[in-house]
ZAMARGU-4260 file (C-alpha; in steps of 0.2 Angstrom, whole numbers, plus 5000, padded with zeros to 4 digits):
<rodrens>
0) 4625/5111/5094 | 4616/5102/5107 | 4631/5090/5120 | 4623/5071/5122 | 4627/5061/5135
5) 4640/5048/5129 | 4639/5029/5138 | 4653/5019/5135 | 4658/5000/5143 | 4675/5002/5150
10) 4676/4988/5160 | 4679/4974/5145 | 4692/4962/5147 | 4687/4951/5130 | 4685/4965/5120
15) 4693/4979/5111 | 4688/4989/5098 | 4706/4990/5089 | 4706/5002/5077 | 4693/5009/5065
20) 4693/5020/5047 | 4688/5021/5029 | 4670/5013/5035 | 4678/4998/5044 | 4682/4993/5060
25) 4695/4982/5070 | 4691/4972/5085 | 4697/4961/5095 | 4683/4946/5102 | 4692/4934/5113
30) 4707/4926/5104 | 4700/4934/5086 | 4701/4950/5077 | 4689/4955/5065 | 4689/4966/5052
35) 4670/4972/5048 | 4660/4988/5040 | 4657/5003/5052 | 4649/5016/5042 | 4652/5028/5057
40) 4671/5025/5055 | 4674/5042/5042 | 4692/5046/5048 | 4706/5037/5044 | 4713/5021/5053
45) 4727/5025/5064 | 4737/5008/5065 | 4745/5003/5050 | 4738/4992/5035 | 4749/4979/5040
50) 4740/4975/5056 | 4722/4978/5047 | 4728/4962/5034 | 4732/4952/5049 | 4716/4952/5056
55) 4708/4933/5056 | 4692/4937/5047 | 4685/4949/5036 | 4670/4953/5032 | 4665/4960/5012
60) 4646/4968/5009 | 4642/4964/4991 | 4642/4975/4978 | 4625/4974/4974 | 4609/4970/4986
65) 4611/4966/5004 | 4622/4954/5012 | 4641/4949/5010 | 4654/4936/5015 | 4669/4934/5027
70) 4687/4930/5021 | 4696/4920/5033 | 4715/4923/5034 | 4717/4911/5047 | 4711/4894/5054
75) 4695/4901/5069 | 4681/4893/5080 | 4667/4897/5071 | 4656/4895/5086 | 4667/4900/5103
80) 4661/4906/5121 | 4665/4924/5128 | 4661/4933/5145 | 4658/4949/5151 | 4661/4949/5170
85) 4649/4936/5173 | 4638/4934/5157 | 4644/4920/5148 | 4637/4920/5127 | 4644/4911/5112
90) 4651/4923/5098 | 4647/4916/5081 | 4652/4919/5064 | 4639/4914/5052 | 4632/4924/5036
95) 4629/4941/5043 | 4643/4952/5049 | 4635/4953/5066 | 4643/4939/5078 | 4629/4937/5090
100) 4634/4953/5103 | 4636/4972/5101 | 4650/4976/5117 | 4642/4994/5119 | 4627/4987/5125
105) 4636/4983/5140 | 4632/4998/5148 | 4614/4993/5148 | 4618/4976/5155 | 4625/4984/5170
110) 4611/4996/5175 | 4598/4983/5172 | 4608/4973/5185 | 4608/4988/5196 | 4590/4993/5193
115) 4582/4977/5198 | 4598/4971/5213 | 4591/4986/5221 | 4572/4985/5220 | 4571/4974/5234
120) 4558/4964/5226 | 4551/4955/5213 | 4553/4962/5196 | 4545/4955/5181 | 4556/4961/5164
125) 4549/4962/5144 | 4564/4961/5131 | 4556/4965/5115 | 4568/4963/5100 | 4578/4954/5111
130) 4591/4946/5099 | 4605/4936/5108 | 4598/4939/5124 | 4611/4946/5136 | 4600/4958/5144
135) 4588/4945/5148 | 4604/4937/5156 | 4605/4950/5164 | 4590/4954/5171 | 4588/4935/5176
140) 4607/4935/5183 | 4599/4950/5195 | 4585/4940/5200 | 4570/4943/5189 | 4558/4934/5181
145) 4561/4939/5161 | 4552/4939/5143 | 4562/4937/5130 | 4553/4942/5111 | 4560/4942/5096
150) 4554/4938/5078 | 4569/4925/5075 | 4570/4909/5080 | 4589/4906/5078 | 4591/4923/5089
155) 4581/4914/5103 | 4587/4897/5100 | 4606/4909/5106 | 4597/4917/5119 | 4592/4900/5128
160) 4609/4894/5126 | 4617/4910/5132 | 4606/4910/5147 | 4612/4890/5149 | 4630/4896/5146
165) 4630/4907/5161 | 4623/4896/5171 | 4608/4900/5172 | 4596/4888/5165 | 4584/4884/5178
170) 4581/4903/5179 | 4562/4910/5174 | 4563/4916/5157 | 4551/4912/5145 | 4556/4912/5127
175) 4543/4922/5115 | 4545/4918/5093 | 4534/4934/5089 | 4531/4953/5082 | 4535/4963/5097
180) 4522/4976/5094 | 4507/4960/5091 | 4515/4952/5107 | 4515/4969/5118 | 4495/4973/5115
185) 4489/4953/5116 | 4500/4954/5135 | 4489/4971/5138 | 4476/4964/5133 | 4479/4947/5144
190) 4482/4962/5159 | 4501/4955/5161 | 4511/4968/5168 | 4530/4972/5170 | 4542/4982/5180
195) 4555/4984/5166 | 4556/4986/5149 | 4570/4984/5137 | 4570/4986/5119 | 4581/4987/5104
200) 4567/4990/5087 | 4579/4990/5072 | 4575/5004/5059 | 4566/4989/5047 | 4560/4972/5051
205) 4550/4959/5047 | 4539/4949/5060 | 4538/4929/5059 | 4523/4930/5050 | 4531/4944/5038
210) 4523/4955/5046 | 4534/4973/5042 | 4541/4985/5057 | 4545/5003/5050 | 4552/5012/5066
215) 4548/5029/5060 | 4529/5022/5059 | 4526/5009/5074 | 4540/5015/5088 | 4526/5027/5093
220) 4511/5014/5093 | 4525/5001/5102 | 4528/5016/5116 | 4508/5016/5118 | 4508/4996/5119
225) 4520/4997/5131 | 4513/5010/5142 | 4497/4998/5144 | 4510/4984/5151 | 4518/4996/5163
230) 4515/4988/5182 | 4509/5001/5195 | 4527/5003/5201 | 4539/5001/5185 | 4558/5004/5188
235) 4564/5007/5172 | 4562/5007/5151 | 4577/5005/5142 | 4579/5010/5123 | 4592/5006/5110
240) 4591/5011/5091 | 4601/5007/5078 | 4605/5016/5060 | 4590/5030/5062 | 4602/5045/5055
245) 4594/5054/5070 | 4599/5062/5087 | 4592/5055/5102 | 4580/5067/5105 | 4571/5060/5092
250) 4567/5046/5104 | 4561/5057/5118 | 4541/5061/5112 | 4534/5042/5110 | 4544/5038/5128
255) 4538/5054/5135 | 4518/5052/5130 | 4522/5034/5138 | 4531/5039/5152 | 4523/5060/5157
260) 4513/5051/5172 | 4525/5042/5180 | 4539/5056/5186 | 4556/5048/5186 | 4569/5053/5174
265) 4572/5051/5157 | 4588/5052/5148 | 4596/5051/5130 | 4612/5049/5123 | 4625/5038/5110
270) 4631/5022/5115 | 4649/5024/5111 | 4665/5013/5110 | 4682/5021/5111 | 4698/5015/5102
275) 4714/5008/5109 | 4724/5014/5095 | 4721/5034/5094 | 4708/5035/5108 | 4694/5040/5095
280) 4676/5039/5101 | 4665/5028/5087 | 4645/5034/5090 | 4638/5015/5090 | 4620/5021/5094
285) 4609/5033/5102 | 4598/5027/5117 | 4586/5032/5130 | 4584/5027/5148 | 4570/5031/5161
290) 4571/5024/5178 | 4559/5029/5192 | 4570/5034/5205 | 4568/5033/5224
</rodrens>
């Protein structure tokens, strides 16, 4: 079996994945734990129910269609603010058992940092399926200009007040409601260029205008799009993928056919979190990463 490159984000403070088992996971966000569905979680937990019960919030899928709701065992901040060395965002509990960050993306928030610090220029970023922003933070906290798609207005509306949150409102960053793929080819078509890419196309979607994303069938008409917005000297593409069921070669041929003239290197792997209670590795993701090198 082939051996993947596992990232991880050690360097939390404000987060710890706690424990996880029987399809859940325990974590630990600021002052809160949580108690949310991980399907990846097949083993058993290793602390003991007791310390599952306590968490603060819990949250149920329901038993028929999509959605759920939380439990609350305690009195939370619905809304609170969280930091990540020095990217500030706002944690939220609303209706979806996603709170507004994924921790393992960390990772990627450094090396876009390191990617466009040490360019020693001007570097103009694309975030396509942006969500709550904080690799746009990121890459605006480094010193680039930045784009910022997505097809949800509440996940940009997040994004803007992340970026404001870490102090970095005045910062370039202009804030795109659209389909990622129908935004990409209008910016090649325009002749607008960027240095580095970053995106994170969920497995199904649906576009502002309801227009449907199947990864299976547009990642590889995406890769193209983006390949036409490549600037003559791009440092880096950045790939995360959610829920596929597939290894992280899977990404490699669109990125290659995008990427086969530019040199550099191109890796994949799994975004991973590791457990404080038994040490276990959770697979999170897999992802893909070219940079162009010296």
């Amino acid at each position: 079996m082939a051996q993947h490159p596992l990232l991880d984000s050690p360097d939390w403070e404000s987060y710890r994945l706690l424990d996880s088992g029987n399809g859940r996971k325990l974590e630990r966000f600021g002052a809160y734990t949580f108690d949310r569905p991980e399907v990846n979680a097949i083993w058993k937990p290793a602390l003991p129910a007791q310390q599952w019960q306590a968490a603060d919030a819990s949250y149920h899928p329901a038993q028929r269609g999509g959605g759920g709701k939380w439990t609350f065992q305690a009195q939370i901040e619905k809304r609170y603010p969280l930091a990540y060395k020095d990217l500030h965002f706002w944690v939220e509990v609303t209706e979806s058992r996603h709170l507004g960050v994924f921790p393992e993306n960390a990772a990627h928030w450094d090396w876009i940092g390191q990617q466009i610090e040490t360019a020693g220029r001007e570097v103009n970023v694309l975030n396509l399926f942006g969500y709550s922003g904080l690799a746009s933070v990121a890459a605006a906290q480094a010193g680039a200009s930045v784009t910022h798609v997505d097809a949800s207005k509440r996940a940009v509306r997040l994004a803007s007040e992340n970026l404001a949150l870490s102090g970095l409102e005045d910062a370039p960053v202009r804030w795109i409601v659209d389909d990622a793929l129908k935004f990409t080819q209008r910016e090649a078509r325009r002749g607008i260029a960027y240095d580095g890419i970053a995106m994170d196309p969920p497995k199904y979607g649906l576009g502002p205008d309801k227009q449907r994303w199947e990864f299976d069938k547009l990642f590889p008409e995406l890769c193209r799009a983006c390949r036409d917005v490549l600037s003559e000297r791009p440092l880096f593409v950045v790939v995360t993928a959610y829920g596929l069921g597939e290894p992280p070669e899977a990404l490699r041929p669109p990125l290659e056919a995008m990427l086969h003239r530019l040199g550099g290197t191109l890796e994949t792997g799994e975004l991973v979190t590791r457990e404080k209670s038994a040490g276990r590795i959770l697979p999170n993701a897999i992802f893909a990463r070219w940079e162009a090198g010296a």
